[in-house]
C-alpha positions in Angstrom: -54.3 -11.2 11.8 -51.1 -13.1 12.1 -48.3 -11.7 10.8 -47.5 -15.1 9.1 -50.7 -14.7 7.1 -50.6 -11.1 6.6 -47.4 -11.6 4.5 -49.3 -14.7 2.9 -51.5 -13.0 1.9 -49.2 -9.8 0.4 -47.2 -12.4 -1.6 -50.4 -13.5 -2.7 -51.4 -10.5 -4.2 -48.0 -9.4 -5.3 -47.9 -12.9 -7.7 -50.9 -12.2 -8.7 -50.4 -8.3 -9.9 -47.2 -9.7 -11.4 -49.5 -12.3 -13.6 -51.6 -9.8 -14.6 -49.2 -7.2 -15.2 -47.8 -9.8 -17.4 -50.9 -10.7 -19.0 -51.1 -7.2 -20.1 -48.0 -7.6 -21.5 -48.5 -9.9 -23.9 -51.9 -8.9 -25.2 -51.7 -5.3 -27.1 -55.4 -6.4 -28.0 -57.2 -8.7 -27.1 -55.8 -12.2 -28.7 -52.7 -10.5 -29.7 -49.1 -10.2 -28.9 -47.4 -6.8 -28.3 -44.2 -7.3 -30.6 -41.9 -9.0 -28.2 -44.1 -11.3 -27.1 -45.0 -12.7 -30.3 -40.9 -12.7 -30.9 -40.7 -14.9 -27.7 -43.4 -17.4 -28.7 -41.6 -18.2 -32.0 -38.2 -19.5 -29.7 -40.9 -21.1 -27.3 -42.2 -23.7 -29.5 -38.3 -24.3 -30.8 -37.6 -24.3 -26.8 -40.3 -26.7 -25.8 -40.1 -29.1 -29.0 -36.1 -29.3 -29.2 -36.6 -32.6 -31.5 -38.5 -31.1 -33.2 -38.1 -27.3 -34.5 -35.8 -24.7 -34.8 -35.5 -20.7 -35.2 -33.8 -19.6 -38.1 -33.1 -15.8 -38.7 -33.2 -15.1 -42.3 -32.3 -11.2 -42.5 -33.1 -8.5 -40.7 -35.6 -5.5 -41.3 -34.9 -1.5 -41.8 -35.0 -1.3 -38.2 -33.0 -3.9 -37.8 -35.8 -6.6 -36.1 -34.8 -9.5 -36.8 -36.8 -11.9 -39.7 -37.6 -15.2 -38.4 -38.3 -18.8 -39.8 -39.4 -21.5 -37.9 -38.4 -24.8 -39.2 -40.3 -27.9 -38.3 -39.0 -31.2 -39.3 -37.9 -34.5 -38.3 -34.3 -34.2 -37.3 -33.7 -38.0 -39.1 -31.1 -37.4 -41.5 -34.1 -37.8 -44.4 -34.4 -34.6 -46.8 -38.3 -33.9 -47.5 -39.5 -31.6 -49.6 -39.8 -28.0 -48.3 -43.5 -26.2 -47.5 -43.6 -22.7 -46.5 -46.2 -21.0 -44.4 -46.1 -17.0 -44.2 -47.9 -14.4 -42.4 -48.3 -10.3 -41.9 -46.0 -9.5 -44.5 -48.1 -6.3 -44.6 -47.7 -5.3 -40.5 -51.2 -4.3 -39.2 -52.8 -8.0 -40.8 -52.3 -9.9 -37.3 -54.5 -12.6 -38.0 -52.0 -14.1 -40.9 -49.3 -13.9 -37.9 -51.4 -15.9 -35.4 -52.7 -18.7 -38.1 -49.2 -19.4 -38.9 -48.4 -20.1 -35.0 -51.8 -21.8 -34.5 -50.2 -24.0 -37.6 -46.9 -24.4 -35.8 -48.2 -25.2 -32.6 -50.4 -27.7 -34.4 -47.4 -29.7 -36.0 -45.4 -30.1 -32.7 -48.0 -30.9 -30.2 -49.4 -33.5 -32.3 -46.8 -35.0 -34.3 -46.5 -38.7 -32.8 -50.8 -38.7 -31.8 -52.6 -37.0 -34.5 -51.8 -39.9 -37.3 -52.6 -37.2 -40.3 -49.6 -34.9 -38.7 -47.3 -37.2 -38.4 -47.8 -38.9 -42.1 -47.3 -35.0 -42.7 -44.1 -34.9 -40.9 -42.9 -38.0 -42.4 -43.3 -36.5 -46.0 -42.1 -33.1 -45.8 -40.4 -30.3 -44.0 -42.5 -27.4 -42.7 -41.0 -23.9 -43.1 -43.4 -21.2 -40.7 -42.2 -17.4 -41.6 -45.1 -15.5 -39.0 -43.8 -12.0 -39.6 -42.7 -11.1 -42.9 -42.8 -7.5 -41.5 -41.7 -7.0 -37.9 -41.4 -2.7 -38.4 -44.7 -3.0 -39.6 -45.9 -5.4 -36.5 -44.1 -3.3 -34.1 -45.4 0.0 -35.6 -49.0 -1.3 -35.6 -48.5 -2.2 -32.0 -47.3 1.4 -30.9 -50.2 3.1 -32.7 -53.0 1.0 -31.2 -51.5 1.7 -28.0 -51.3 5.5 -28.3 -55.5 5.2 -29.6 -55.2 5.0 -33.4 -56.3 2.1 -34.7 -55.6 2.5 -38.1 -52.3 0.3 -38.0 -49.1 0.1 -40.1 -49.6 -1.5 -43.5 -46.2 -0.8 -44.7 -42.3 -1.1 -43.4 -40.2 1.5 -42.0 -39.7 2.9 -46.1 -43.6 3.4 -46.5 -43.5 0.1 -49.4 -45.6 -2.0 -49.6 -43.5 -5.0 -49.3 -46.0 -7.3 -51.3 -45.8 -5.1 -54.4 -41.6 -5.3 -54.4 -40.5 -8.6 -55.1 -39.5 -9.3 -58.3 -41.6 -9.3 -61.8 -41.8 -12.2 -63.9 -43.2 -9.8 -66.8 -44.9 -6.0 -66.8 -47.2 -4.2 -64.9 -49.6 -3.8 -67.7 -52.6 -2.0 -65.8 -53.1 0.6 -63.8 -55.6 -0.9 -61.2 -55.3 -0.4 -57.9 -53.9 -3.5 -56.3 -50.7 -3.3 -59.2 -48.7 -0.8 -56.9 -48.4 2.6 -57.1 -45.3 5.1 -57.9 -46.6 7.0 -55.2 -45.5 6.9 -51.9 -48.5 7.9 -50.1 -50.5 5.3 -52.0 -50.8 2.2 -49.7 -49.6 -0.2 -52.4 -46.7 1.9 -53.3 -43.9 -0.4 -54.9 -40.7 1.6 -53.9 -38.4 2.6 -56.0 -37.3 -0.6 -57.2 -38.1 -4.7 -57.0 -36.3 -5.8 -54.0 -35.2 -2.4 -52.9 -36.3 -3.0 -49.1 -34.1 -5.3 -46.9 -36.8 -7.4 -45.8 -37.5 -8.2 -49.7 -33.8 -9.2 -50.4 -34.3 -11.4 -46.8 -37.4 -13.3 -48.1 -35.5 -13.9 -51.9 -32.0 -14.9 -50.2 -34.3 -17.4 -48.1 -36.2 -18.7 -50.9 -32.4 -19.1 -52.9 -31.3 -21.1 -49.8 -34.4 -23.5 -49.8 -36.4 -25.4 -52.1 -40.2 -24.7 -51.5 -42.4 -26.8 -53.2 -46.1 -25.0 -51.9 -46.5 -21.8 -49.9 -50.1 -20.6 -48.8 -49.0 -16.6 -47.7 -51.8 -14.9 -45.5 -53.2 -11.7 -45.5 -56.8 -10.2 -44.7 -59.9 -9.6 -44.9 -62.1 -10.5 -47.9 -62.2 -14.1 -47.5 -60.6 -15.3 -51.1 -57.7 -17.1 -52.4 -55.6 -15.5 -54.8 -53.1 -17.9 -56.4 -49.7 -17.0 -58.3 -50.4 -15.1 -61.7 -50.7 -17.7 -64.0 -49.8 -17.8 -67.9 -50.7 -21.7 -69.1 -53.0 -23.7 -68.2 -51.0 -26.3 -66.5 -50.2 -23.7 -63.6 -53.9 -22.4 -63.9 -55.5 -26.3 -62.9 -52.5 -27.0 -60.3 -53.2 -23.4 -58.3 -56.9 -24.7 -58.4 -56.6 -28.3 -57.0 -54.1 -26.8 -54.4 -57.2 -24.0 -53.6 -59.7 -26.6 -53.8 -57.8 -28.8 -50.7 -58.3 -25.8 -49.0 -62.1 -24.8 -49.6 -63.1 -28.4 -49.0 -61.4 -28.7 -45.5 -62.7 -25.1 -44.1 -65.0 -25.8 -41.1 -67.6 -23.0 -41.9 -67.2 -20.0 -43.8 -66.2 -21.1 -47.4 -63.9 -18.6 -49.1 -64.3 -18.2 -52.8 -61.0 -18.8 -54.9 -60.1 -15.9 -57.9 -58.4 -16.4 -60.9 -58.6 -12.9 -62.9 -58.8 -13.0 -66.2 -55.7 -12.6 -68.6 -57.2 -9.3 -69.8 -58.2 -8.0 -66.7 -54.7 -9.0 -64.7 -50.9 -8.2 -64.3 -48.1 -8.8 -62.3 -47.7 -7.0 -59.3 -44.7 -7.7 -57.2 -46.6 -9.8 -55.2 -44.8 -12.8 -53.8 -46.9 -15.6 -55.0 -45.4 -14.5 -58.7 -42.0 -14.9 -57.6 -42.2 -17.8 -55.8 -43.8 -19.3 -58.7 -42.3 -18.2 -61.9 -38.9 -18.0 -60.4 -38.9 -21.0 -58.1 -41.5 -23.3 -58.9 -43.2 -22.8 -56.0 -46.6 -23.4 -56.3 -48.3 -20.5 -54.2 -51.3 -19.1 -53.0 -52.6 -15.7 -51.3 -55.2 -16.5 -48.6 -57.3 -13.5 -47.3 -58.7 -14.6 -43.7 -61.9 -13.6 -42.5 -64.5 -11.5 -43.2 -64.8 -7.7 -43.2 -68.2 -7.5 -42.1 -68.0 -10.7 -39.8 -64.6 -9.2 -38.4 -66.8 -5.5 -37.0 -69.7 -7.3 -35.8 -67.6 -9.7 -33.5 -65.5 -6.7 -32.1 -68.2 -4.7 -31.6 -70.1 -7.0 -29.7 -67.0 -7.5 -27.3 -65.7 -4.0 -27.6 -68.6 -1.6 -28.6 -66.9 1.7 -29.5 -63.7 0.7 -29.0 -63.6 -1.0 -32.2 -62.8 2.2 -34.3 -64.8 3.7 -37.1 -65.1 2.1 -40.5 -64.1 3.6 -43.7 -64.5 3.3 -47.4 -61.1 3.3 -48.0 -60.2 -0.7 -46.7 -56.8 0.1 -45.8 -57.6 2.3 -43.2 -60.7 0.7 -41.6 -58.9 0.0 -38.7 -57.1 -2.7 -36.1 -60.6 -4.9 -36.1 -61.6 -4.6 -39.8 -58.1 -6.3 -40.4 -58.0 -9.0 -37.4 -61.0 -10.9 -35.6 -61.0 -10.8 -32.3 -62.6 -14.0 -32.0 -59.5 -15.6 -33.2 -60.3 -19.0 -32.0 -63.1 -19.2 -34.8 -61.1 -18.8 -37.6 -58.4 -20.8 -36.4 -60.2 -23.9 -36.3 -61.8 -22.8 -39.7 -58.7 -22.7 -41.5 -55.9 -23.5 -39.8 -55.8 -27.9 -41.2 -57.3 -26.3 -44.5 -53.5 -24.9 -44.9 -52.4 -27.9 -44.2 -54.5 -29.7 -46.5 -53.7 -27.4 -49.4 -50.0 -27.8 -48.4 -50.4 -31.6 -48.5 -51.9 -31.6 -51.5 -49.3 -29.1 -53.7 -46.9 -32.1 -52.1 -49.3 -34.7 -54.1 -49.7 -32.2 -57.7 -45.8 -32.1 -57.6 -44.3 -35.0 -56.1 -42.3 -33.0 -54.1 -40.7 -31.3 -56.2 -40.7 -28.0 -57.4 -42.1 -26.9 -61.1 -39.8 -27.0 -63.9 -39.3 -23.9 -65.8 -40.3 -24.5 -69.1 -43.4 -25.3 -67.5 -43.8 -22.8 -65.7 
């Protein structure tokens, strides 16, 4: 062979080890990012749509990982009302991480040729927080690699960072998903509201902007959960926002709960603050399925995906995150958006006043 083509052909298969070497890079699992890789996507879209987005960092975690916002928004001079889309605030519940950049990469690709994106463009400014808990992302990450498949629920403190924002009222029954004392429960609520850094980072960002809806993800029952409501008023707007939602999903129809009064209580979930301290009008969407989640994996992975367990918290990587992503993307990724668009309709952009709150 020519010695031309014999180094051809080992630059050939040089490139290619480097792009799979990469590839194995940026996929822990399949469909999903190892840590840094889903860090560097949030400055790609900001990097590739310049006119149209930027990265803000909002705080830092425990670890000191930085807390990232994309903001998306016409850069015309014109003040919009404020929409926020969150994800993975609890670190081994990927999917909410990659829904909010399926969301973001939705609004800058198609903002001047999808006419429905840009008439959402022109009325408000889009605020995408993917990680709400990058210790917990990064943990997750480092445990599947290492075989255990159990993830990282909680930050680098063992809280449960959606049961330590602040309370608009009492926890006034011990259920399960209220928080626990405990610190070996998995919704234990620290030792204070807003005693983890990546709390106070979420509240100073929430001081700093006006949001008028926020749909926060999490998984895996399928449901929406809105903001703890007290009147009726907040009750029927949470609902026409959920509705929006329901009526733009593609094929699996989640079912929206409202508990009861009686059978309720505050938390220190976000959707309370954000609504009875901000007016934000806000809503807890679990994607997926449980069962729909296993039976995917295990047809692509077979005994790879992990055991199940009673206990949901620690059913594993796949319970949590479907690894045929590209399903429930297109399932509810414009629903978001139509729930978003239509908080922007219930309150004219603006957020709820207080004493109606």
């Amino acid at each position: 062979m020519p010695k031309a083509k014999i180094v051809a052909l080992v630059g050939f298969v040089l490139i290619n080890l480097a792009i799979a070497s990469a590839g194995n890079a940026l996929d822990f699992a399949p469909g999903y990012p190892d840590y840094d890789s889903m860090v560097s996507e949030i400055y790609q879209v900001a990097d590739q749509y310049p006119g149209l987005a930027e990265v803000e960092e909002y705080g830092k975690s425990l670890e000191e990982r930085p807390m990232l916002a994309l903001h998306i928004y016409r850069k015309d001079g014109i003040r919009r009302a404020g929409v926020m889309v969150a994800g993975n605030i609890h670190g081994n519940e990927m999917i909410g991480n990659r829904m909010a950049m399926a969301i973001a990469w939705r609004l800058v690709k198609d903002a001047e040729t999808d006419a429905w994106i840009k008439s959402l463009l022109d009325r408000m400014e889009f605020w995408i927080l993917p990680c709400l808990n990058p210790d917990g992302y990064f943990k997750t990450v480092e445990e599947y690699k290492a075989g255990d498949l159990s993830g990282h629920r909680k930050n680098a403190n063992e809280v449960d960072l959606n049961r330590n924002f602040l309370l608009p009222g009492p926890r006034t029954l011990k259920i399960n998903w209220a928080g626990s004392p405990k610190k070996e429960h998995p919704n234990y609520y620290g030792p204070f509201p807003l005693s983890e850094p990546e709390t106070q980072a979420i509240k100073a960002f929430l001081d700093q902007h006006e949001i008028i809806g926020s749909i926060n993800f999490h998984s895996v029952v399928g449901v929406l959960f809105p903001a703890r409501c007290t009147n009726r008023e907040c009750e029927n707007l949470h609902r026409e926002m959920g509705r929006a939602f329901q009526e733009h999903q593609k094929k699996v129809k989640y079912i929206y709960v409202l508990w009861p009064n009686y059978f309720d209580t505050f938390t220190g979930e976000m959707e309370d603050m954000q609504y009875h301290f901000y007016g934000t009008l806000a809503i807890d969407i679990e994607l997926g399925r449980t069962g729909k989640n296993r039976k995917a994996a295990k047809k692509e992975l077979g005994d790879k995906v992990g055991k199940g367990s009673a206990n949901i918290y620690k059913e594993g990587f796949w319970t949590f995150n479907p690894i045929n992503l590209d399903f429930w993307i297109e399932n509810d990724r414009d629903a978001t958006l139509y729930a978003l668009e239509k908080a922007f309709e219930l309150t004219q952009g603006k957020p709820i006043e207080k004493d109606k709150r």
